[in-house]
Backbone as CSV, one residue per row, in Angstrom:
resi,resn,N_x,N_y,N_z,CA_x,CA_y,CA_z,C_x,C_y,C_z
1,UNK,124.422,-102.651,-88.394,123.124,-103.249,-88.638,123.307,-104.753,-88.799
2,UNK,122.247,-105.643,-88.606,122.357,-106.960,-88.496,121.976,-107.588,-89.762
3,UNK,122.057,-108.725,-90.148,122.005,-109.169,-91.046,119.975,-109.674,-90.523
4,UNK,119.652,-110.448,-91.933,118.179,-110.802,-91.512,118.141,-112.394,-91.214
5,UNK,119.668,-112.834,-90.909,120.439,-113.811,-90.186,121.261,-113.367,-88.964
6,UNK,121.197,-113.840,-88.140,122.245,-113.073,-87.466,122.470,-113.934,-85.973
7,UNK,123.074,-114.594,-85.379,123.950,-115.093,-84.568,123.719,-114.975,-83.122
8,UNK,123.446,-115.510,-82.332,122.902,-115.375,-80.575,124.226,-114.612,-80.123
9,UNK,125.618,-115.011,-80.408,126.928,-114.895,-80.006,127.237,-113.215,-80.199
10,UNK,127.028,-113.156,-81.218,126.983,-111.314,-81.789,125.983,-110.803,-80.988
11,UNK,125.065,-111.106,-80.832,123.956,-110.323,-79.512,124.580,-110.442,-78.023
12,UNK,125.372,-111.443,-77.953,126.063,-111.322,-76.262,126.599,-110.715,-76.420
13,UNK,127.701,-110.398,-77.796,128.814,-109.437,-77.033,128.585,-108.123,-77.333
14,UNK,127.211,-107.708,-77.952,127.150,-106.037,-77.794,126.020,-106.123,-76.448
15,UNK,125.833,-107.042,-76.381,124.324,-106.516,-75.023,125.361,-106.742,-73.739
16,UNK,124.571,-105.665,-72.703,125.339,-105.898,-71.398,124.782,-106.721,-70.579
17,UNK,123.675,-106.884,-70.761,123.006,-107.698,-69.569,122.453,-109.330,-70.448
18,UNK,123.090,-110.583,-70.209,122.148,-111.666,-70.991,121.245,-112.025,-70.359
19,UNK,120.773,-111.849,-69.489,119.222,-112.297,-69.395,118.522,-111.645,-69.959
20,UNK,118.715,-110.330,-69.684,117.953,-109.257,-70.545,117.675,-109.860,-72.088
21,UNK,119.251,-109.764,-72.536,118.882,-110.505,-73.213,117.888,-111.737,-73.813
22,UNK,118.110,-112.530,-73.251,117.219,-113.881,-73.650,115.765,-113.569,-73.110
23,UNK,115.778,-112.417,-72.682,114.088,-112.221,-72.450,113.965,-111.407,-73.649
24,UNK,114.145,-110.882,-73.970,114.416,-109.885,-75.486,114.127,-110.516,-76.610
25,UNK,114.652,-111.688,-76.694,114.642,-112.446,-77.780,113.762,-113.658,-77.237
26,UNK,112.784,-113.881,-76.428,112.038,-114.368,-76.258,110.466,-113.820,-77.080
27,UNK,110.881,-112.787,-76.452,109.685,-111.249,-76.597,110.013,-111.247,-78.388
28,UNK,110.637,-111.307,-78.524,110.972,-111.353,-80.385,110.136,-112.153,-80.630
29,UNK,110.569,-113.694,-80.488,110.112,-114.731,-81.012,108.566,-114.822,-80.637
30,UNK,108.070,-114.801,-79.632,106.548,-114.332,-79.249,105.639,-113.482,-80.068
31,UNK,106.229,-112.636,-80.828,106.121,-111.751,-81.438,105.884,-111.610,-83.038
32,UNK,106.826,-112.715,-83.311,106.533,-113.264,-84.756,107.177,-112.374,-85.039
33,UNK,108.434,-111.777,-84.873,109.529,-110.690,-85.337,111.237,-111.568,-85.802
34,UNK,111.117,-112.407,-84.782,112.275,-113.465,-85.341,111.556,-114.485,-85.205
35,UNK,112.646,-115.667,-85.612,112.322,-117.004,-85.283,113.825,-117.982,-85.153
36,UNK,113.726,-118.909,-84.495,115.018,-119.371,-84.751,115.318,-120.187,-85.669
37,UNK,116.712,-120.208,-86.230,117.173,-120.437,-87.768,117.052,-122.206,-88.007
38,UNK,117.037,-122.613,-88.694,117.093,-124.134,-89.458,118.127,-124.806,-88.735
39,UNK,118.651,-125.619,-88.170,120.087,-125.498,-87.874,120.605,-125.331,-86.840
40,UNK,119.657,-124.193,-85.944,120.698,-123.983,-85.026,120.326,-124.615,-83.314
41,UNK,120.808,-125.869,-83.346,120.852,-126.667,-82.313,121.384,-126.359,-81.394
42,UNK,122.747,-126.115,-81.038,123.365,-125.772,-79.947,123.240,-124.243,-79.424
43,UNK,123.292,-124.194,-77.816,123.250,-122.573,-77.637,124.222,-121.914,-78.107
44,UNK,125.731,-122.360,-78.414,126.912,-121.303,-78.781,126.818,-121.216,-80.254
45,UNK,125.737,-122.134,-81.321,125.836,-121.865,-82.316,124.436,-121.025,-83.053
46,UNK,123.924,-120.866,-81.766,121.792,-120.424,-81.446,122.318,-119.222,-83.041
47,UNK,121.207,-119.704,-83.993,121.160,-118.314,-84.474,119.481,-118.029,-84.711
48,UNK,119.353,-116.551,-85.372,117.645,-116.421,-85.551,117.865,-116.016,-86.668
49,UNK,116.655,-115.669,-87.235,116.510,-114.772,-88.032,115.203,-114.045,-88.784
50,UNK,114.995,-112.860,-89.603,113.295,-111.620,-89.174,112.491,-113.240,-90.254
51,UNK,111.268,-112.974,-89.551,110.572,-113.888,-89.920,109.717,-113.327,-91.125
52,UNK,110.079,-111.496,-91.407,109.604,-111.182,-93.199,110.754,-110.231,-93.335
53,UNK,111.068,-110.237,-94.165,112.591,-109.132,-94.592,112.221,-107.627,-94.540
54,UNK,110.636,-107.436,-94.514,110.326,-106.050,-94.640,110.327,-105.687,-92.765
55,UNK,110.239,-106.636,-92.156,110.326,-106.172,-90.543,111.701,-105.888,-90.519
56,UNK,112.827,-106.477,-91.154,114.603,-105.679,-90.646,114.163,-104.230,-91.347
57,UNK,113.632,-103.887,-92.161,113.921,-102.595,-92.749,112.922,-101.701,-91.877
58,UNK,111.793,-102.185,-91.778,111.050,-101.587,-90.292,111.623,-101.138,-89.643
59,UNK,112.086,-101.646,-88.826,112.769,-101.922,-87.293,114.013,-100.727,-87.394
60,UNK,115.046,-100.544,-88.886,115.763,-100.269,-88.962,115.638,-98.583,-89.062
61,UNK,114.859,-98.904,-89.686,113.785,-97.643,-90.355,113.384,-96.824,-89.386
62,UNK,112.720,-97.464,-88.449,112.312,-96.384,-87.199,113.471,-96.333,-85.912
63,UNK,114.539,-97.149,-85.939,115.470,-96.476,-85.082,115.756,-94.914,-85.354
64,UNK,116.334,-94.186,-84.464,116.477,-92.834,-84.611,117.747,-92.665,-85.249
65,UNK,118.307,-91.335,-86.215,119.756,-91.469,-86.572,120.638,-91.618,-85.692
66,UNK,120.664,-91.598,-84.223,121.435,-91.385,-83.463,121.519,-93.016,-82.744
67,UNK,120.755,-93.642,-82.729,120.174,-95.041,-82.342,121.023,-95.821,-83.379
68,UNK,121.077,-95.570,-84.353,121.602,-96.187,-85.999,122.711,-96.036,-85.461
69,UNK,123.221,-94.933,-85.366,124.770,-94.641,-85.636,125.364,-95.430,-84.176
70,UNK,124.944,-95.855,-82.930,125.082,-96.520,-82.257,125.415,-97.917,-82.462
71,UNK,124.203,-98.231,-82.761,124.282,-99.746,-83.450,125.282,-100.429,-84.426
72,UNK,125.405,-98.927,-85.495,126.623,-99.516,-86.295,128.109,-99.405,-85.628
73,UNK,128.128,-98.756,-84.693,128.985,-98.740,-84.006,129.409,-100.305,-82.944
74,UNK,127.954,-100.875,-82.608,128.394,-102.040,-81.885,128.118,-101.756,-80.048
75,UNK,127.789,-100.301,-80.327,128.170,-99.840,-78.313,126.804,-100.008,-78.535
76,UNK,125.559,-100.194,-78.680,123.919,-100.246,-78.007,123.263,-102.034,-77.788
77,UNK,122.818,-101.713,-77.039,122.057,-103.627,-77.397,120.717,-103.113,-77.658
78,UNK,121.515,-104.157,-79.267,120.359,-104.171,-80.497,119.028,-105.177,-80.162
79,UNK,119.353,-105.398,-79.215,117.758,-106.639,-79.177,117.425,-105.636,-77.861
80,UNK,117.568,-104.779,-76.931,117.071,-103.947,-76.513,115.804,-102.837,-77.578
81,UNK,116.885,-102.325,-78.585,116.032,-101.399,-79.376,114.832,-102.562,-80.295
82,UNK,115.146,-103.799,-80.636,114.073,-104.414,-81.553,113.211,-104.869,-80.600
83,UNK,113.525,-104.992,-79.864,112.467,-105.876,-78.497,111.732,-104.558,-78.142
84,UNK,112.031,-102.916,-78.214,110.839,-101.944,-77.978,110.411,-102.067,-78.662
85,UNK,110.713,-102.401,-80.258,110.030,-101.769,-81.532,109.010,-103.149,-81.587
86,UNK,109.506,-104.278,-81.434,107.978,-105.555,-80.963,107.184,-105.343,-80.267
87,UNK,107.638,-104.578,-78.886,106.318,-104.342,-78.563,105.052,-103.210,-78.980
88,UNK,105.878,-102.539,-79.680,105.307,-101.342,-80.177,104.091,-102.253,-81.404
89,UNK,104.981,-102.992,-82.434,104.419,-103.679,-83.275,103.583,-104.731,-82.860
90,UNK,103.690,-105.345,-81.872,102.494,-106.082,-80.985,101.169,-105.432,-80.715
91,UNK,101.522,-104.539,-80.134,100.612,-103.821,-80.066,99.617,-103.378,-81.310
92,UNK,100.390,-102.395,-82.168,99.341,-102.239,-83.679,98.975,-103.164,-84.127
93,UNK,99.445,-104.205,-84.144,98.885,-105.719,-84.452,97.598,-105.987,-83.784
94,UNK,97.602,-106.266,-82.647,96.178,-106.185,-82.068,95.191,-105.711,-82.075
95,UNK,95.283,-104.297,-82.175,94.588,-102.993,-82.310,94.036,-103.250,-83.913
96,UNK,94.958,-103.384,-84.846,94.587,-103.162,-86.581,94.109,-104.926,-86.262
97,UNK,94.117,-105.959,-85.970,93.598,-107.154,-86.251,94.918,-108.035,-87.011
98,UNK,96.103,-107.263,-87.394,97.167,-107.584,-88.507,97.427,-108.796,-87.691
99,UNK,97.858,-109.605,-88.061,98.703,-111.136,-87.856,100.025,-110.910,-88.482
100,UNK,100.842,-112.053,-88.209,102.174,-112.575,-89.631,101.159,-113.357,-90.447
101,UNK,102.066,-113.422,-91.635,101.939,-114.548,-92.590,102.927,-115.789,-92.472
């Protein structure tokens, strides 16, 4: 599991595909699910992080046990599974009227 900090560099090396990537974490940030961190100027030092602490436990929360046990493992790309669960949450957002704060 990721921290509610967590590092662009650690997302390359469990994801297989980086574009995918960086569309992933585009779709995050669009999303008001991350944001990028104070600090982080350069791309090799890019970090983000959840823009409310109750969305990592969300997110974490509705992965499946088998999804979890992946992740902690390091073999799934984790901005694959949070980038479904944004759009999922995009969505109820719209629908309920909900915003971020």
């Amino acid at each position: 599991m990721i921290g509610p900090r967590f590092e662009a560099r650690l997302l390359r090396v469990i994801a297989g595909d980086p574009v995918k990537l960086e569309a992933d974490l585009e779709l995050l940030c669009d999303a008001e699910i991350i944001e990028e961190a104070a600090g982080s100027g350069s791309t090799s030092s890019q970090s983000y992080r959840f823009t409310q602490a109750i969305l990592q436990d969300v997110i974490y929360q509705n992965l499946l046990l088998q999804r979890r046990t992946e992740c902690m493992g390091g073999s799934a790309p984790l901005s694959s599974a949070c980038a479904a669960t944004a759009r999922k949450s995009s969505r109820i957002s719209r629908c309920s009227g909900i915003t971020s704060a």
